[in-house]
Structures are given as C-alpha cells and as structure tokens.
N, C-alpha and C positions, 0 to 999 in steps of 0.2 A: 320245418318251416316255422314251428310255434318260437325255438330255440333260436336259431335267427334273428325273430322280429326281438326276442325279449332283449338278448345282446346288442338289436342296433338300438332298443330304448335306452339299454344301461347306459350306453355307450352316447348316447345325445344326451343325456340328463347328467353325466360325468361333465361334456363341453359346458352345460348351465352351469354345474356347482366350480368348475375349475375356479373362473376367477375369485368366487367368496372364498374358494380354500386358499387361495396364493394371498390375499389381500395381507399386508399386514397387519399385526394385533396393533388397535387402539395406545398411545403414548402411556393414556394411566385410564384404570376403570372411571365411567363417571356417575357420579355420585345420582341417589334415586331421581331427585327432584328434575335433571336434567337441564339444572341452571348453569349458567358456565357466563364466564368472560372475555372480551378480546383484548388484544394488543397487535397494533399496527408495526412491522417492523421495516424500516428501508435497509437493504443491505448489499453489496460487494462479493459476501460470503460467497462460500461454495455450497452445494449440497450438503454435502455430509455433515459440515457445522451447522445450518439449517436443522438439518435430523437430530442428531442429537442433544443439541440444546433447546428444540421445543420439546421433544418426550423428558429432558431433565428438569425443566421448567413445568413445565406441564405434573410434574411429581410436587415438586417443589411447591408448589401452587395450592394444588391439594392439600397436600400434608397441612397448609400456613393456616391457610384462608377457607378449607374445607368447601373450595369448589373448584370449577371446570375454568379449564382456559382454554382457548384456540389462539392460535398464531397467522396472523395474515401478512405472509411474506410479500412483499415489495421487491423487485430489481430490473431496475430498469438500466443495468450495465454495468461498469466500473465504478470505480470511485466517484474518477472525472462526471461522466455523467450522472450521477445522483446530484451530486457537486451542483451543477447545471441544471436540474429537474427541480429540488429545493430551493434554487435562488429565485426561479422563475413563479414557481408556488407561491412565495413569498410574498413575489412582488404584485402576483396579481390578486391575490388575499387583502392585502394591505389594499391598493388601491379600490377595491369594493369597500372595506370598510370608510375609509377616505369620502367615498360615494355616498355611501348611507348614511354617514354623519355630517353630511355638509363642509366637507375638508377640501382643502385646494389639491388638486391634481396634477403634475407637469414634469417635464424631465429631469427637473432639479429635483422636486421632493422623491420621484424615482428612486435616482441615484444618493439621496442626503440620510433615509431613513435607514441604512444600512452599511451607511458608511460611519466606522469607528473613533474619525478623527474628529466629524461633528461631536462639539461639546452638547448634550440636547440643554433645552431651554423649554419648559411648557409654556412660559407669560407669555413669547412671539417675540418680543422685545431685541431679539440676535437674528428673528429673520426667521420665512415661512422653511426652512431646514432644518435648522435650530429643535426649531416646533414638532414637524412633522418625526424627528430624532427621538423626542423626549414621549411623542403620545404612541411610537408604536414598540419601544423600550418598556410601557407602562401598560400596552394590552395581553392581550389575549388570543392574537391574530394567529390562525393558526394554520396548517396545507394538510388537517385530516393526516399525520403521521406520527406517531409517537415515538417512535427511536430511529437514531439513527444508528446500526451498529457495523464497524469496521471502516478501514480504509488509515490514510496516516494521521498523527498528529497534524500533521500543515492542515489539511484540511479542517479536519475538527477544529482546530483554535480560530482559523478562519470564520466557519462557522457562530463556534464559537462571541468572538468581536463582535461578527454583527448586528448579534442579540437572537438571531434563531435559535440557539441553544441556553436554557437555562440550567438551573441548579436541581441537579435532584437531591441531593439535600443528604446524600451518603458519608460524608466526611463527620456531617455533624450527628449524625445518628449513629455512626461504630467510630468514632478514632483513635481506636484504636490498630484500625486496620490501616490506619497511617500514620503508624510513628516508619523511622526509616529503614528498621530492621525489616517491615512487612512489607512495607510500599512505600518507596522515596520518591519525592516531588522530583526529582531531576538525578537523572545518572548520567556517565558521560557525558556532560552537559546536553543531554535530549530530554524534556519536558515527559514526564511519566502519567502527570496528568493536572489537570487547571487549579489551581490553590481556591478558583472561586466556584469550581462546579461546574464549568460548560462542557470537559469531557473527563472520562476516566480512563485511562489505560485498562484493557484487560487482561493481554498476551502481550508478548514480547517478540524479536526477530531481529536480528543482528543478519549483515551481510559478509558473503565471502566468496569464495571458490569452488566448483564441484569441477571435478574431472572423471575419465573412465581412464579405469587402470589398466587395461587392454590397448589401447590407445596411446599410454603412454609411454609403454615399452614400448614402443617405435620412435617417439619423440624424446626419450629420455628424461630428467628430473622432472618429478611431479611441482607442478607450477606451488608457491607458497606467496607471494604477493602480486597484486595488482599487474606492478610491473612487468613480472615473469610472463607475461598473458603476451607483451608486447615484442616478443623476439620474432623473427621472422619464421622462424620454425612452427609457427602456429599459424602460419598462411593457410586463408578457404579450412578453418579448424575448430573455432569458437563459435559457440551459439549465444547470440545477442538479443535483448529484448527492447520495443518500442518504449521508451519512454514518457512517450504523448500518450499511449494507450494505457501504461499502469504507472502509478504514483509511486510501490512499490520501487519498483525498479528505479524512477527519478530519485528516488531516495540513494539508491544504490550510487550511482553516479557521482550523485551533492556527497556524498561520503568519499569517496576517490578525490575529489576536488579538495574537502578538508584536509586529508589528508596529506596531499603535495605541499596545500598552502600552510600546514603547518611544519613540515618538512622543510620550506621553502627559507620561514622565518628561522630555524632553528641552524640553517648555512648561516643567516647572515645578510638574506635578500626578503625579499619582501611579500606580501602576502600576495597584489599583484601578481607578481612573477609565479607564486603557486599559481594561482587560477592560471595562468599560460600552459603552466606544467600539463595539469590538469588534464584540460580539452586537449595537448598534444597527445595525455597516454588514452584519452577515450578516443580518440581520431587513432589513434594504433590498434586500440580492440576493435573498430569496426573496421579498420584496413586490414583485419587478420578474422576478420568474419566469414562463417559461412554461410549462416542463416541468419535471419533477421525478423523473430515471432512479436508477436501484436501480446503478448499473453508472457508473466514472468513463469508460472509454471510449466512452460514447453519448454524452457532451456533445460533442468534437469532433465525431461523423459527426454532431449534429442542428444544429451550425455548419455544415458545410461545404454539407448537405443545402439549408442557407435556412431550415429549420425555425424555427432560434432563431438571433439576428445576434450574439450575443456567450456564454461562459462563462467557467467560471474550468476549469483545464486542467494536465494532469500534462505535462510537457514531449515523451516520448517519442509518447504518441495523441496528439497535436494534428501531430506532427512526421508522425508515419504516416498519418496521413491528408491530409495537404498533402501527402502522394507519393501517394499512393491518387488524389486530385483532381487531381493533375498529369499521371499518368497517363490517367485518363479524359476529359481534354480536348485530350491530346496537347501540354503544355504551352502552351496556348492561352488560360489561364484560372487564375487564383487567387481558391481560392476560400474558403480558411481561413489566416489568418496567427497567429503564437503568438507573445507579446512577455509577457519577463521584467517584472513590475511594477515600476516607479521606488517605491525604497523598500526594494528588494533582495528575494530570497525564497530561504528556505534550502536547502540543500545534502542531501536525504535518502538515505541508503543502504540498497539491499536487498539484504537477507543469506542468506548461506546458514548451517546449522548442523547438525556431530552430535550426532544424539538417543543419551542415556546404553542402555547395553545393546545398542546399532546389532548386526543379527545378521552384518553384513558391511562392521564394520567397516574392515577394509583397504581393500576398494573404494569406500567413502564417503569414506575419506579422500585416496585417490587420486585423487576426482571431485570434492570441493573444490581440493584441489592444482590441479588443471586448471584449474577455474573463475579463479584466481588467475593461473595462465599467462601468459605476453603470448598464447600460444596460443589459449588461453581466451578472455583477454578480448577479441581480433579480432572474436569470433564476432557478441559483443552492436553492435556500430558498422559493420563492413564490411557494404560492400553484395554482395548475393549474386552469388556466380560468380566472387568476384575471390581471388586466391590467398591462404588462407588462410581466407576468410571461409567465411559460411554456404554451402550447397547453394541452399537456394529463396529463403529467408527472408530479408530487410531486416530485423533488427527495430530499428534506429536506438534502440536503447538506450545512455544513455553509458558509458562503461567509468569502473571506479575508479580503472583506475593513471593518474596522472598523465601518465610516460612515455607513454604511446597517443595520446597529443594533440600529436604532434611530426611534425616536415618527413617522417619514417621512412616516417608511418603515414597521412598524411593525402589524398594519392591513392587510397586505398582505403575511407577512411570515406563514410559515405553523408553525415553534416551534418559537413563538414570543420572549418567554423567554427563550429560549435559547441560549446563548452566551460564544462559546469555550474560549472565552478571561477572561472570568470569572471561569472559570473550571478548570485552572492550580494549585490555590491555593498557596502557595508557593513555589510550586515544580521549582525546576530550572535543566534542564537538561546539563549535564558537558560534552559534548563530549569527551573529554580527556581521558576518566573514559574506554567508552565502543563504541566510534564511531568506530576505527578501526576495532572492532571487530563485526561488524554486521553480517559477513559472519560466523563467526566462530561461533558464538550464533547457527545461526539457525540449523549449521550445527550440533555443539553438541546437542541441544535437539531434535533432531532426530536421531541422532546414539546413542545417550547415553537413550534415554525417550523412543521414539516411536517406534524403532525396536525392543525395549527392552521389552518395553509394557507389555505381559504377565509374565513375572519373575519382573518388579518392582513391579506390580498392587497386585501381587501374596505374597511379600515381605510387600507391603505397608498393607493389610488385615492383614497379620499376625502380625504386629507388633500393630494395632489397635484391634486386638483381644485378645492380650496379656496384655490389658490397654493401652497402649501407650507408648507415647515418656519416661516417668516417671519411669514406668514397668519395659522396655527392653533398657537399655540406651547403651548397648556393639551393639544391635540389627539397632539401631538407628547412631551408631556413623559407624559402617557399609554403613547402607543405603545411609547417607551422604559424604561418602569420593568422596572427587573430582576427576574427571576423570583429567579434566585439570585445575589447580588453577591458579590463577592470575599472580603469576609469569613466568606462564608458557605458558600466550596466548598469546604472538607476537611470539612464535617460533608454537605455534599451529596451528593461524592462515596463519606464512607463509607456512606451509608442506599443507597448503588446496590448497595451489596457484601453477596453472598447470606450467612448461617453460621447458627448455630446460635440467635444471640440477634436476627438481622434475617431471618427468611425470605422466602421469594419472594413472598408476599402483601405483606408491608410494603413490598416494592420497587416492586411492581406499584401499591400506592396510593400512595406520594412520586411516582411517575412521571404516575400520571393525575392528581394533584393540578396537576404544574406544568400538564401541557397543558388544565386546567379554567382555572386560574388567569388562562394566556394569552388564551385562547378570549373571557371576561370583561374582559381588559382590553382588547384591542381592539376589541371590543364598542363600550366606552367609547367608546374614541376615533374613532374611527368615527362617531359619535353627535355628540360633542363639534368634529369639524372640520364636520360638515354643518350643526349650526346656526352 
C-alpha cells in the first residue's frame, strides 16, 4: 500500500512539474537587475518568423544595449487589415488631439490630414486642410505601435505618403549598406525600398509556378509559363488564391498583367490590349481551378498534397514546403517543384517601417537596424542550427542584401542556389502601367472571377468542349469582353474609393454591378459555344 501511495504522489507531482519541464528556455538569459524593454510590433507574419526574430533580437539587444527586451506582437489579420486597423488608429488619434488643442474637426479635415496630394500649409492661408496637413505632418500623433513589419511594398509606401510612417534614420547611419551592390533602391523596376525612409525592404520574393510531379505525368509537360496554366488540360486542376484576402498573391496577378502588357507593346499593340490579355489568361486560371484558398500558403500544401497538380506560388511557401515534403518522405520523393515563369517575374520587397509617434522609439529603431544586419538578414536564409542562423525555424526567405548571396554565406543557406536577383530575367516592371491600380485588380478578379466562379467555370468547360478557342470564336470573344478596359480604370478605381461624395453604398452597387455583369456574360457564352 505504502509503494502505491508513493508512485501515485511521483506520479501527480510529475503532472505539476510536466509543464515547467516542456516550457521553453527564455530567448536570452536576463540580465541581474531584471530591467528590460519593449517594443510594440504589428505584423502579417507567421509564427515562426515571430520566434525567431524576437530570440534573435532579443540576443542582439543584450549584446548592444546590455539589457532585456520583450516583444509584444500585434495581428490582428492580414496585411489588408492591419492596412484598415492603422488608418482607423490614425484617424482617431488625430482627431482627439484636434480636440485637445482646439482644432477644427469635420469630414474634410478627416480625410485632408492624410491625404498626400494636399500641399500642407501651417499659416491656414490655403484652407482648414491645407492646415490640418501641415500640423499632423509636424506632430507626434501616435496608435501606441512602433513597427510595422511585413506585407508589400504598395502598402507600405501607401502608408508610407500619408505620413504614418517616418524615417528611421538607417540609410544615414550605415550607407553603406546602400550602395547598390548591397541594397539597390529599385530592381526590376520594383521599389526595394523609400530613398526617404518610410520603408525598408527586408526579404525578397519573386513569383512563379509550383506543380506536383506525380500529377504531371498524367498531364504531360511540366507547365513553364503563366500561359501553360491556361490549356484546357488543366480543368478542376489548379489551386488559386483569393486576392482580396492576400496582397501577396494581388501582387502575383499585377505581375501577370505586366507581363502581357509588356508583351503586348513589344507585337506592336498596345499596353491597353495587354491589360485585356491579362484578365483573359487570369479568367482562364480560374476557369481551370479547383480550389479557391483565402490564404497564398494553401496553394503550395494543396500541390504538394495531390489535391490540385499545379498553382501559381510565392517563392519562399512553395520552397517550404518542398522541405516539408522532403522531409516527410525521407528524401525519397518530390513532390512539389517551383519554377520562375519564362517571361521573367519581379523582384518584390517586404518591408518593415516606423509608425510616426512610435512610443519606443529607440528600440524600434534598433530592431530595424538589426533586421538590416548581415546579422539579421542570416536569420531570414540560414537553416536552423547552423551558426548564426535561426533556433528552430528554416524560414527559407530570401534576404535583401545582396552580399548574403556569396561563397561567405552560402554553406549555411538553406536554397544556396537560390537567388531572387537572378530570377527577374528581363522582366522590368513599369509602375505607370498598373501601380495605381492595385486596389482595383483585386477588387475586379473577385467580383468579376470569384463570385462568379460557377457560371465562368461553367462557360469556361463548355467552350473547351466544343474544341476551343478555334471552335467557338463568337463563344470566346463573349467570354473575353472586358468588364472594365483600360481606358476606363482610373474612373474604376476611383468609384472603389469610399468619401464623402461616393459612400460605401455606391461602392457596394459599382461592385455588384460588375459581378452581375460577368455572371450574364458568361451566361452567354456558355450558351453560345453549346450550340
């Protein structure tokens, strides 16, 4: 009996100590005195980059400043909604202070004090916008967050313009880490990061193709460009990602798009006529869809799975999961490959940036400065364990500097031969073309493609059952008619933009209108290739 009781004590005092023994170890020992610091972080990220750059920071920190740091992560969603969380921060920050300093309040200065086009004016002399431009350009207003870190360019420069993001002040303090061998202001013509400080690049990601190679042997050549995606042979086959849900992924798209429309002019026709091109071959990846994920990292795990035999793919999840798969078959097995599309595909950077009023800022700037490090950048390429690198995490993300891609550093990177800076190919992206219109992309291939989804997909079969494009060309000149053609996307784009003289009812009816519109035109054509 004695022996009994004693084993059911070990035995309940083992359940007590279990969780202290599992817990894991502290990022970095902290120091006697038990002083430490914060730093507020909003972010996009995943876990894993979370983990390991607060225990790499958190070293880093010590080592510098010989004390303690804590990280108080932030995420309240995607990009988009941070996007949305910080404008809203902003503007009700601002108008308390507006409050407390006896400043005029109203919808105008609302919307004046963040928009880029007002010249500010402090004397008032141009108007209470003007005004209200120049005195919240000149404060301190701040949403209690000091960084903002990841998501795209667009956003950040967005950000950026409307003065929520200032200068950390990185260029001027090493630049040497920006001449253009380390870090160039602009590759591909994609912005690598703001000449004046509002963001920095810190990784890199080019888009392309993953396919599963088991899948393909039933379908025959592994797809190499965009186009290849668009054969009928890839009906109910492709896995597609929401682009209203990830910016990512809208990115992906606006690169397809450049791409035609640079193809377009190099026939002989026009850039117009690309953007047609364009939305026809994404109206063909979603007519040859299977799936259709809110998230870009489901496309590669529903390739590698067999789910879906090909998608279009952000470089770093299709790379991570071809080690995920290589892992689980003990290298015995490939089961997802990822190929840069012939045609080149740009170069995008994801930045980090401090928010104006940061309540900690020295340590935000500190934690950019790292992110920038050769230090730093090890963290996002080396594979785990190796010195220097992460603790747990691979996150096979490319690094910006240039430098990190040399004989130095290349024993430790997890994709050695891999280097985004090589993967553009000749592609050069034109802003001019389709920057403005990044909002208006996403927003059309989701009221025109994805709401629509059943009657294009429906539309799309019948016309590959009738032979094809060759067949039914009245069927097909249908399918294609532009909801909104190029002449007509700066009046598109602005009816997407909510204020005072377009409110959110009129947005909501220009939007259901286009996806009525679609729904009817493939209707047609649908109709038009079965007889």
């Amino acid at each position: 009996m004695k022996y009994r009781i004693i084993a059911a004590l070990s035995f309940l005092a083992l359940l007590i100590l279990l969780p202290a023994l599992l817990r894991e170890k502290p990022a970095v020992e902290k120091v006697a005195d038990d002083s430490g610091d914060t730093l507020i972080i909003i972010t996009p990220h995943a876990e894993s980059i979370k983990y390991e750059f607060e225990r790499a920071f958190q070293r880093y920190y010590l080592e510098k400043y010989q004390k303690n740091i804590s990280i108080d992560w932030r995420s309240p969603g995607g990009t988009s909604d941070i996007v949305r969380y910080i404008n809203d921060r902003f503007e009700t920050s601002f108008r308390h202070y507006c409050e407390k300093n006896d400043l005029p309040w109203n919808s105008e200065i609302a919307a004046a004090f963040r928009n880029p086009r007002i010249k500010p004016d402090i004397s008032g002399r141009s108007g209470d916008a003007a005004k209200a431009r120049a005195i919240f350009l000149a404060s301190d207003v701040s949403v209690d967050i000091d960084v903002f870190f990841g998501g795209g360019t667009y956003d950040h420069s967005n950000q950026a313009r409307k003065g929520y993001a200032v200068d950390a002040g990185i260029k001027a303090r090493h630049p040497d880490w920006f001449k253009p061998e380390i870090m160039p202001e602009r590759w591909s013509g994609e912005d690598i990061y703001d000449p004046n400080g509002g963001y920095y690049g810190v990784c890199l990601a080019t888009f392309g193709i993953c396919y599963n190679p088991d899948r393909l042997k039933e379908l025959g050549t592994p797809p190499q460009r965009w186009l290849d995606l668009t054969d009928k042979k890839y009906f109910n086959t492709l896995a597609v990602a929401d682009p209203s849900k990830s910016g990512s992924i809208n990115k992906c798209f606006e690169v397809i798009l450049q791409q035609c429309m640079a193809e377009a002019v190099a026939a002989g026709k026009s850039a117009a006529d690309g953007w047609n091109d364009g939305f026809n071959l994404i109206r063909r990846l979603v007519g040859n869809a299977r799936s259709i994920t809110e998230s870009a990292g489901k496309v590669p795990r529903e390739v590698a799975s067999g789910n879906a035999a090909a998608g279009m793919a952000i470089d770093f999840y299709a790379l991570s999961e071809a080690q995920f798969a290589s892992v689980q078959t003990d290298n015995k097995a490939q089961r997802i490959v990822y190929v840069p599309p012939k045609g080149g595909s740009s170069v995008s950077a994801d930045p980090v940036q401090l928010l104006r009023g940061a309540p900690n800022k020295k340590q935000a700037v500190a934690f950019i400065e790292f992110l920038l490090s050769e230090d730093g950048q090890k963290i996002w390429q080396y594979r785990a364990g190796t010195p220097g690198g992460p603790e747990k995490y691979t996150l096979r993300r490319p690094p910006v500097r240039r430098d990190l891609y040399t004989a130095k550093h290349k024993n430790f990177m997890a994709d050695a031969n891999y280097n985004p800076y090589n993967a553009t190919n000749d592609f050069e992206y034109k802003g001019a073309w389709t920057g403005r219109y990044f909002n208006l992309i996403r927003v059309l291939i989701r009221t025109t493609m994805l709401d629509a989804s059943a009657e294009l997909q429906t539309a799309w079969k019948a016309i590959s059952d009738a032979g094809g494009a060759q067949a039914v060309p009245q069927a097909v000149a249908e399918f294609d008619k532009p909801i909104v053609p190029y002449a007509e996307a700066a009046k598109a784009a602005a009816g997407l933009s909510v204020n005072s003289k377009n409110p959110m009812g009129e947005v909501i009816k220009l939007r259901r209108s286009w996806t009525m519109r679609a729904i009817e035109q493939y209707k047609r054509a649908a109709e038009l290739a079965k007889k």
